[in-house]
Structure formats: structure tokens, C-alpha cells
C-alpha positions, 0 to 999 in steps of 0.5 A: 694641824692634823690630828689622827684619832685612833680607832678601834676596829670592831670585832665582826668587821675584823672577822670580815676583813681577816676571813682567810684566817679563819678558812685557813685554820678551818683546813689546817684543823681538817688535814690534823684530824682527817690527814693521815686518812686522807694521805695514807693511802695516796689518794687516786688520781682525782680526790689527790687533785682536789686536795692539792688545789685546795692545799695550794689555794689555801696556802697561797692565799694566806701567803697573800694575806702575810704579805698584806700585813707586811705591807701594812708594816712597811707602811707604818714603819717607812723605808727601807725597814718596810721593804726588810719586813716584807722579804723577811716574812716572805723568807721566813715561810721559805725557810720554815716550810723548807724545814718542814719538808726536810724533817717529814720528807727524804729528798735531799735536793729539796732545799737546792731545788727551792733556793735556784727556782727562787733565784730563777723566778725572781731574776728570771720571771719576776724581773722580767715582769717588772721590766716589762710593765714599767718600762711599757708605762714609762719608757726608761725607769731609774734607780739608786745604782749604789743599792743594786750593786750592795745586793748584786755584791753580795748575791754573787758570791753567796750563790756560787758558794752556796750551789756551785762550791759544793761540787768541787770540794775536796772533803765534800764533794757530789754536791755536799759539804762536809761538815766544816765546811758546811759550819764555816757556810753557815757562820759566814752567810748569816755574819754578812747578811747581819752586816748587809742588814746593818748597812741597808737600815743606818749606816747607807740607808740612802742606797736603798731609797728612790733617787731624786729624779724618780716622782712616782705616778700619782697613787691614792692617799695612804690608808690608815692600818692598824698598829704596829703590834696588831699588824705583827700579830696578824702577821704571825696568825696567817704565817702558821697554817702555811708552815702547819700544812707544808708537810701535807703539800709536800707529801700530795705534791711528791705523789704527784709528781711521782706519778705524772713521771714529771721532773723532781726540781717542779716540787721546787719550783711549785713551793717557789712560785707559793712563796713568791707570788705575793712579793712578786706582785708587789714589786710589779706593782711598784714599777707600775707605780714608777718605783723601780727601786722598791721593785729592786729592793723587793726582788732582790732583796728576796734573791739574798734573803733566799740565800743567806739564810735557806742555806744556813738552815738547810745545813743546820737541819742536815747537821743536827737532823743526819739528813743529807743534803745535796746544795751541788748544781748540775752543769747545765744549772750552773751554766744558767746561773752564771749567765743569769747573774752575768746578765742582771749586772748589765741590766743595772750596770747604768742605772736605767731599766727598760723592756729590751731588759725585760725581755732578756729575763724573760728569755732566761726564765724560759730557757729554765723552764725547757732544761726543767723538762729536758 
């Protein structure tokens, strides 16, 4: 019979393992001292690179970081609680440095421009790779169709309503809601994510798992963590700076931008990619484990965590703040939305993924890149 010790991890050995923690702090620390110096001003063209990257990298490494310890809890908690855990912290720093940037910042586009370069990377790039790097390894890969269509059922509508709707309603218009219906938006996005949520942990938790005929390759025996709680409160430790620091990125990345002459949807697409990175590795990471249902989970999971609640938050902001906020797509975005989700239901409308697929998704990832500059 096995027995598990516990066992308590040193405090030098924690403060090695956890280093990014204290860098992270370190930054957040300098930026609340020296920030408003150093950002006051716009920086020239140089200093104003050199503090962006460092942002960036700092921020991007304890959203690593943040993954971990969700990964850490996946582990200990098992699917698909694990997988919940992981899109919600991602979708957590989503939504805070959304409103971080909305309340500090005057680009109304913000939250629209974040929301489809999420859905553009994870359905475009993201799927495209995971595609691609299983279906290299291992010809066809399957997955539970029944998981894939709750999402797909519920990313579908939430997506037109959320950045097609609003450019051709009656009261609203332009791209905005109005006030009812921004509070009915609101109200029902987060109702069918509760019961989405719902359906995915009891009452249809088989949906969501690996089929039988799936044997994932051979991985290495699982590394013991810590508990539940500590890896909760890590979690949370990493999480803080990213949030703290969102305004001062905002801020270098407006100027940047601004002043380069570059598009304004690449402050979305740059907050994205700081999102997603992490989660996107890890869904990579398990189609090249021959997981391509925790790869599905993970990436679109992502996609209607994304939407069913940074929609609710951006207009909640925009209603109690008197920010406006613009949720309308251009046409030629909704064009690219509609033949994205057209063509991820005949990805996974057999329930077997393969690179052809992965290629499609790499075409549309592109062609959101080029319309980007255009």
C-alpha cells in the first residue's frame, strides 16, 4: 500500500523556486515609486523600449508563473476542474487588466479589440499550432465530440451578440449598447456561463474528458505539489503585479503605438498574446502528449471564458464608470469572425483533428494579421 509523506518545503528553497515572485514585486515596487517620472514625461524612443520590454517580460513571466500554480492545481484537483481552474486564472488577468486599462485609460475600443484578438489567436493561432504539432506526431488525434459542441454551442452565439449585435441595434448603435441592452448582455452571459460551468463539473463531466480510444504517449510520473491551499495562495502572489503593472504597460504601449503610426487593435493583440501564452503552451503541450481533449478544453474554454465574462465586466465598467465602450466589429472583422467560427465547427465536426486543419487556422490567423495593417 503507498503512503504519501507531507512534507514541508523550506523557506530558501521556496524563495529559489518562486524567484520570479520576488523580481516581480521588485518592479512593481520600482514603477509605484519612479512611475509617474519615468512615464510623465513619454519617455524618448529608447528609455520608453527598454521600459516596455522590461514591463512586458515581467509581466508575461509571472503570467507563466500563474499558469504553474494553476497547473499545479489541475493536478491536485483532477479534470475537468483542472482545466476550469487554468482558463479561469488566465481569464481572470484578462478581465482585471481590462479594467485596469478602461478605468486609467480613453480608448473605448479596448475591451473590443482584446476580446477578438483572443478569439483570433486562440481559434486562429493557437489551434492552428496544436494542430499542427499533433497531428505531425501522430497522424489523426480524437476527442470527445460532445465536449466540443457544448462549447462551440455556446461560443457561437455569445460572440455574435457580444461584437456583431451591437452594430445594428435600434437604441444603441455604432458599435455601443444601450443601457438595457447592455444590462440584459450582461445578465445573461454570466447565467449561461453558471450553467455551462455547471454542466462541464456534474451533470455532463464525462463531455469534457479524454474518449477511451485516446492512450496518451508515455509522460513522466507526476511530481507531487503543494496543497491546494498553498498553490491557491502563490497563485494569487504572481496574479497581483500583473494587474498593478497593467496601467503602466497601457500607458508605454498607447505611446508606442502612437507613435510608430501603428494600427490601434495591436494594443489588443499585444495585452492578448501576454494573456495567452502561457495557456497556449499548455494546450500545445498536451496535443503533443496526444491530449487533444485537454488542448480543446484549454483553448476554448479560453475563447468562452473570454467572452462570457469580459463582456460583462467591460459594460459593467462602462455603466457605473460613464466610460464608453465600443463592442461593435468592422465589417471586415466580422467577415473574419464568421468564417473563423464556420470553419472551427468543420474542424471538429468528426470528431478527428489532423494538420490539413491545422493549416486552415494558420491561413485565417494570417489573414487577421494582414487586415491588422491594411
Amino acid at each position: 500500500m503507498e503512503t504519501h509523506h507531507k512534507t514541508t518545503t523550506p523557506l530558501p528553497s521556496l524563495l529559489r523556486r518562486e524567484w520570479m515572485l520576488l523580481a516581480s514585486y521588485a518592479t512593481t515596487a520600482a514603477f509605484m515609486i519612479q512611475g509617474n517620472s519615468w512615464l510623465g514625461t513619454n519617455p524618448g524612443p529608447s528609455f520608453g523600449w527598454v521600459l516596455f520590454i522590461w514591463l512586458f517580460v515581467v509581466m508575461l513571466s509571472s503570467s507563466f508563473s500563474v499558469v504553474r500554480h494553476a497547473d499545479h492545481l489541475a493536478e491536485l484537483l483532477r479534470e475537468p476542474l483542472g482545466t476550469i481552474i487554468l482558463t479561469l486564472a488566465v481569464t481572470s488577468i484578462e478581465v482585471m487588466m481590462i479594467s485596469a486599462l478602461m478605468l486609467n485609460g480613453n480608448n473605448p475600443a479596448l475591451a473590443r479589440d482584446t476580446m477578438f484578438s483572443v478569439v483570433m489567436v486562440v481559434l486562429g493561432g493557437l489551434l492552428a499550432l496544436a494542430l499542427l504539432t499533433g497531428g505531425l506526431r501522430f497522424g489523426e488525434q480524437n476527442f470527445n465530440l460532445k465536449g466540443v459542441n457544448s462549447f462551440l454551442g455556446l461560443i457561437l452565439p455569445l460572440s455574435v451578440l457580444s461584437l456583431v449585435l451591437p452594430n445594428f441595434t435600434r437604441t444603441g448603435g455604432d458599435g455601443m449598447f444601450s443601457t438595457l441592452h447592455a444590462i440584459s448582455l450582461i445578465a445573461l452571459s454570466l447565467i449561461i456561463y453558471g450553467v455551462f460551468l455547471a454542466v462541464q463539473t456534474s451533470r455532463h463531466r464525462e463531455f469534457f474528458n479524454e474518449t477511451e480510444s485516446v492512450v496518451p504517449a508515455a509522460t513522466t510520473a507526476p511530481q507531487a505539489h503543494g496543497s491546494v491551499t498553498k498553490e491557491s495562495l502563490l497563485l494569487i502572489l504572481h496574479l497581483v503585479p500583473v494587474v498593478l503593472l497593467s496601467k503602466q504597460l497601457a500607458h508605454l504601449l498607447d505611446y508606442r503605438v502612437h507613435a510608430g503610426g501603428l494600427p490601434q487593435e495591436l494594443v489588443g493583440l499585444v495585452v492578448a498574446i501576454l494573456i495567452l501564452a502561457p495557456e497556449g503552451l499548455a494546450a500545445i503541450q498536451a496535443a503533443a502528449r496526444n491530449q487533444m481533449q485537454r488542448s480543446v478544453n484549454v483553448l476554448l474554454g479560453s475563447v468562452l471564458a473570454t467572452i462570457s465574462l469580459t463582456v460583462p465586466a467591460a459594460l459593467a465598467i462602462s455603466l457605473l464608470s460613464g466610460k464608453p465602450v465600443l463592442l461593435g466589429l468592422s465589417p471586415p472583422y466580422m467577415t473574419l469572425l464568421a468564417v473563423t467560427l464556420g470553419s472551427c465547427i468543420i474542424t471538429f465536426a468528426q470528431g478527428q483533428t489532423n494538420i490539413l486543419q491545422g493549416f486552415v487556422h494558420l491561413l485565417l490567423f494570417a489573414s487577421y494579421i494582414v487586415l491588422m495593417f491594411d
